[in-house]
N, C-alpha and C positions, 0 to 999 in steps of 0.2 A: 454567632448571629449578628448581621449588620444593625449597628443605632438606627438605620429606615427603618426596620420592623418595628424597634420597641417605640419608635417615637409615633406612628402609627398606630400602633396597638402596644399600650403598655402592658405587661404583664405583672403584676405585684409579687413579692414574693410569696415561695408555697408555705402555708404555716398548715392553719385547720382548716378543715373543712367549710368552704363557706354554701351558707343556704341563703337562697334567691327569697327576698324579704316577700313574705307572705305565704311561703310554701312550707312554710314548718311543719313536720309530722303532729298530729294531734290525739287527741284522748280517743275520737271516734275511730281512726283509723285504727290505732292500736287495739282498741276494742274488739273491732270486727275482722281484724286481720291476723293469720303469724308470719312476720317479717325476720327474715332472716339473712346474715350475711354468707355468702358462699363463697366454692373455688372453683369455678370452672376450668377449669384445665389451665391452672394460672391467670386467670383472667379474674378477678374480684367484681363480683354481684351482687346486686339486691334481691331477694325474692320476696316479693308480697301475695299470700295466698289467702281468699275468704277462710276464716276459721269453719272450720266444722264440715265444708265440703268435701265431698266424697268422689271417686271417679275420675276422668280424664278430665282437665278444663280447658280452654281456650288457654292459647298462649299468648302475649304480647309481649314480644321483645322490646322495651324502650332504649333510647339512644340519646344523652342528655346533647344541650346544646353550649355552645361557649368559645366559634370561634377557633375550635380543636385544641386550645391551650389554656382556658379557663372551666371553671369548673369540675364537678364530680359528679358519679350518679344520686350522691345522697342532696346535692346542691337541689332537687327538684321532686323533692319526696313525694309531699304532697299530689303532685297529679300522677305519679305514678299508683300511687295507696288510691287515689278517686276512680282511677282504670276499673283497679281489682275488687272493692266496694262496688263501686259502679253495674258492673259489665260481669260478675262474678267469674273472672281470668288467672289468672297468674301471670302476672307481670315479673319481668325478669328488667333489671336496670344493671346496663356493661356500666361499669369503672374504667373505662377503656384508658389506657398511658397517652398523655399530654404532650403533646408540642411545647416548644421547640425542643424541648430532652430527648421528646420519643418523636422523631416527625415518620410523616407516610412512609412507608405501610402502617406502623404499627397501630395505628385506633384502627383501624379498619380488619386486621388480621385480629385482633381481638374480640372484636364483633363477631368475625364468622364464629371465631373460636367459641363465643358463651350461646351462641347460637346451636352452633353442634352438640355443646354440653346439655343445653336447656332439655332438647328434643329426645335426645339418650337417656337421659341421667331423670327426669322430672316425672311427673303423673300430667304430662297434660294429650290435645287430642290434636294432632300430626295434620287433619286436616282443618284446622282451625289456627293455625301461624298467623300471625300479624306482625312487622315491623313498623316501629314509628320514631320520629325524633323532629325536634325542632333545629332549624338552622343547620349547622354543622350538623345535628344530631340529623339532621334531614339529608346530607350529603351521605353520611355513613351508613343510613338505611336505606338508601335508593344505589350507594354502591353493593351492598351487601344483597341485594336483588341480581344486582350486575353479575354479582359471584359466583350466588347457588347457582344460576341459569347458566354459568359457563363449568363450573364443576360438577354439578349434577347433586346441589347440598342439597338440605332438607327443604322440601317445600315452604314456599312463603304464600298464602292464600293474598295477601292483603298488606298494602304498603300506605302509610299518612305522614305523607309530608310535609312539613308546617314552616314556611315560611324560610325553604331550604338552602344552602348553600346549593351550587352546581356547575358552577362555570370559572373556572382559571382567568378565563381570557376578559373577563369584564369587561366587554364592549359594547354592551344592552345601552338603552336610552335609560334606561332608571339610574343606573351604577355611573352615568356622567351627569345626573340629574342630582343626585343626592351626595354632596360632596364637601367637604368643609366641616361648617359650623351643623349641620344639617343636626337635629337632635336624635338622640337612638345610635345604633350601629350604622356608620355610614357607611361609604366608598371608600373613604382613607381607611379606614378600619380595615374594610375589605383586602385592601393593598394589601395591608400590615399581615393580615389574617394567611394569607398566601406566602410570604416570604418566610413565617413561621413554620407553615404547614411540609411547604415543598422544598425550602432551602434556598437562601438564595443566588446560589449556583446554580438552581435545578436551568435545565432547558425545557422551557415551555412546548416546544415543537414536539416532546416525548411523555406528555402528560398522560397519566394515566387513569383511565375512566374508573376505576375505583378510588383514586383521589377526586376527581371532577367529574361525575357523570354524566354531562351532556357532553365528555369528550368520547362517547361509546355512538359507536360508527350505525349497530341497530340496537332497538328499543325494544324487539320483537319477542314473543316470549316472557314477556315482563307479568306480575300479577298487575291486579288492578289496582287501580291509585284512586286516593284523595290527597290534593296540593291545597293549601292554601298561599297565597300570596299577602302580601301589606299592599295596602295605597301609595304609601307615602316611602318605600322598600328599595332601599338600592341593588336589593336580591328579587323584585316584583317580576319584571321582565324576563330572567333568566326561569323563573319556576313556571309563566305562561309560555312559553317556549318548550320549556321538558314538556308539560302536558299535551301539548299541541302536539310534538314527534309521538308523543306514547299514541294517543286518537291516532294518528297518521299510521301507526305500526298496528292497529288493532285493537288493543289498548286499552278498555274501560275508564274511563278518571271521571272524578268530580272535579272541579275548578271554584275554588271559593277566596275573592279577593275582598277582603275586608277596610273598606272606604278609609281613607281617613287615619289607617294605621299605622305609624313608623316600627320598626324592627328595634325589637327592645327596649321602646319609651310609650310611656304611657298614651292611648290613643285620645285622640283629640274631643272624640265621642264616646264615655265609654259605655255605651249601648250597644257600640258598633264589637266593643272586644266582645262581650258577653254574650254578643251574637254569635258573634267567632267561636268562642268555646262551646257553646252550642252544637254547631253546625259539624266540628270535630267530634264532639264525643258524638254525636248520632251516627257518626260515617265509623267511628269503633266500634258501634254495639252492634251496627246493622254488620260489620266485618265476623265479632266471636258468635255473632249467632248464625252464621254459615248461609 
């Protein structure tokens, strides 16, 4: 990998598992939940299931976020354990393999994979699927729509995109607007995040919409969406854009752009975040209760 990427987007070395400070698993979760590590068909998961429930449940696939080469599923427990508390689900969290070691396909083919294992292998209810992820984790679960719909996988009722990757080509007004010193995940990042993900031989002219989703030619056939965007997002533009072709394809989406928010730094208002998470989990509950 070229010094552009790392100087761009450094990567630390891999040691332990790092957890996104304030998401630590806690007593209440563990209380009300049995969390358990899996194998999905070689693919390493999380499962967090309400203790004591009986029956098929909602499923929610999460999809963590990090840029495709940082982070883990365990890095973001906490909202994954609040889903399943929450929304009475089974959330399932991919480990999906890291960039630059593992680049495209592989997070994405491990997606489908704990995807197919979930739906096989679990107690939950087939019409009640949901994918979700933040960032990256937002590119992999609106590829992984891309997928079922061209292979005929298991059904996904319900897609929440939070503030997603989606475009190779970065040439939106936000991703020239947000650049430099800009605080949070900028555009340089974004470079960076790309030369990781696709290589930096790849030829852009043969990108593939399961690496970059808004390179898929229709939209058509897609479940229904929830997008959030940032304000302040050098990824803002390219996520009102996807929603805009999904509308245009048919499409159902919510659109919820949160004023004021950079991508990965603390928002300038933070009324404006907590609204944010809000307005997500209502667009999850109203998804597992069909």
């Amino acid at each position: 990998m070229s010094d552009r990427a790392h100087e761009l987007l450094p990567i630390p070395p891999r040691g332990d598992i790092e957890v996104y400070p304030g998401l630590e698993l806690r007593d209440a979760h563990r209380d009300a939940l049995d969390i358990k590590e899996r194998d999905a068909d070689g693919v390493r998961v999380l499962v967090y299931r309400p203790k004591g429930a009986t029956g098929a449940l909602p499923l929610v696939l999460s999809i963590h976020g990090g840029a495709f080469c940082l982070y883990r599923a365990d890095s973001f427990a906490a909202l994954d354990a609040g889903i399943a508390m929450n929304h009475g689900c089974v959330v399932v969290s991919v480990d999906y393999r890291l960039a630059p070691e593992h680049p495209f396909p592989a997070a994405t083919d491990d997606c489908y994979a704990a995807l197919c294992w979930a739906v096989e292998q679990l107690d939950v209810d087939r019409d009640r699927v949901v994918v979700t992820g933040g960032s990256a984790g937002g590119a992999l679960s609106a590829a992984l729509t891309l997928m079922v719909r061209d292979r005929g996988g298991p059904a996904i009722a319900f897609q929440a995109l939070l503030i997603p990757v989606l475009d190779d080509r970065m040439q939106t007004a936000s991703m020239r607007q947000f650049r430099g010193d800009h605080p949070g995940f900028n555009g340089d990042a974004a470079e960076g995040m790309w030369l990781h993900y696709l290589g930096e031989d790849h030829d852009r002219a043969t990108t593939s919409p399961y690496a970059a989703p808004a390179r898929a030619e229709s939209l058509a056939g897609l479940p229904p969406a929830f997008i959030q965007v940032n304000g302040l997002d050098p990824l803002r533009d390219e996520g009102i854009e996807y929603a805009m072709r999904l509308m245009a394809e048919g499409v159902p989406v919510e659109l919820y752009c949160g004023p004021g928010m950079y991508h990965g730094a603390d928002a300038l208002d933070p009324r404006v975040a907590l609204q944010s998470a809000v307005v997500f989990d209502a667009a999850i509950g109203a998804a597992v209760r069909g």
